[in-house]
C-alpha positions, 0 to 999 in steps of 0.5 A: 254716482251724483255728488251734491253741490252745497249752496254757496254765499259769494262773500267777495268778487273783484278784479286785480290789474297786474302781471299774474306771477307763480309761487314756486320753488325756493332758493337756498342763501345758505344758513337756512335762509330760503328766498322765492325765485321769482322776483315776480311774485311780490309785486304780484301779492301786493297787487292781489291784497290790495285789490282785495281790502278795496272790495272786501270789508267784512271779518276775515273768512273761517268757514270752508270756501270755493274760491274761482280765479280766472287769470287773464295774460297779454296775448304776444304780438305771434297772435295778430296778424301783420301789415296792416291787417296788424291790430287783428288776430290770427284765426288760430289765436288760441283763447288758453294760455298754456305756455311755459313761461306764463306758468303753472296753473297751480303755481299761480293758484298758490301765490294768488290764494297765500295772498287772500289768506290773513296768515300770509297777510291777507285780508279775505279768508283765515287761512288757505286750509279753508279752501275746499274747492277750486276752479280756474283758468288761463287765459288770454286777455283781449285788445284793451283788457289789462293782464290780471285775475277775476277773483270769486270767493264763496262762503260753503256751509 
């Protein structure tokens, strides 16, 4: 079975310097009152609007989108070789970020996406519901690239 791909209409492209962060699970006060328990997240969010509403300046989005977020994290000092050989990387240095404590891809999706959306107080897209289709990746920077996200939002007809 072939699954027809719709022509896409890029609306924005841009990059955001920061330290990725997930949108995950809730801490309850009491009383009702749920906080986020990452301290990571806000900093993250603001990070990702701003950027946005730098190279985005059309009306809020409100038809369906694909949305490709590429984040990008520092490579530990584990990857690079020692002595004076110690501004190159191992041979086995992997290119993926798959480890625990970067965070879960869908996590990241979550915060990175509640912060282009207008409800959640983006600027980019009416609400996260409009996002149809995803693709993303973790992955490690190289030497000189600052941690972040390349971020792509196509409208779909």
């Amino acid at each position: 079975m072939t699954i027809a791909i719709p022509k896409q209409q890029l609306a924005v492209e841009f990059r955001v310097n920061g330290l990725p962060a997930p949108q995950g699970s809730k801490r309850h006060l009491g009383n009702g009152i749920m906080v986020e328990s990452s301290k990571k997240l806000r900093p993250w969010r603001t990070d990702v609007q701003l950027a946005a509403e730098r190279a985005y300046s059309g009306d809020v989005i409100s038809v369906p989108v694909h949305i490709n977020v590429d984040f990008f994290f520092a490579r530990p000092k584990s990857h690079y070789r020692t002595g004076k050989y110690s501004d190159l990387m191992k041979a086995d240095a992997p290119l993926y970020a798959s480890t625990h404590r970067l965070g879960d891809l869908d996590k990241l999706l979550r915060s990175t996406i509640d912060a282009l959306s207008f409800v959640t107080g983006g600027c980019v897209i009416r609400d996260d519901c409009l996002v149809v289709s995803l693709s993303s990746t973790k992955r490690y920077t190289n030497s000189g690239t600052p941690p972040g996200a390349a971020i792509k939002v196509l409208k779909l007809p």
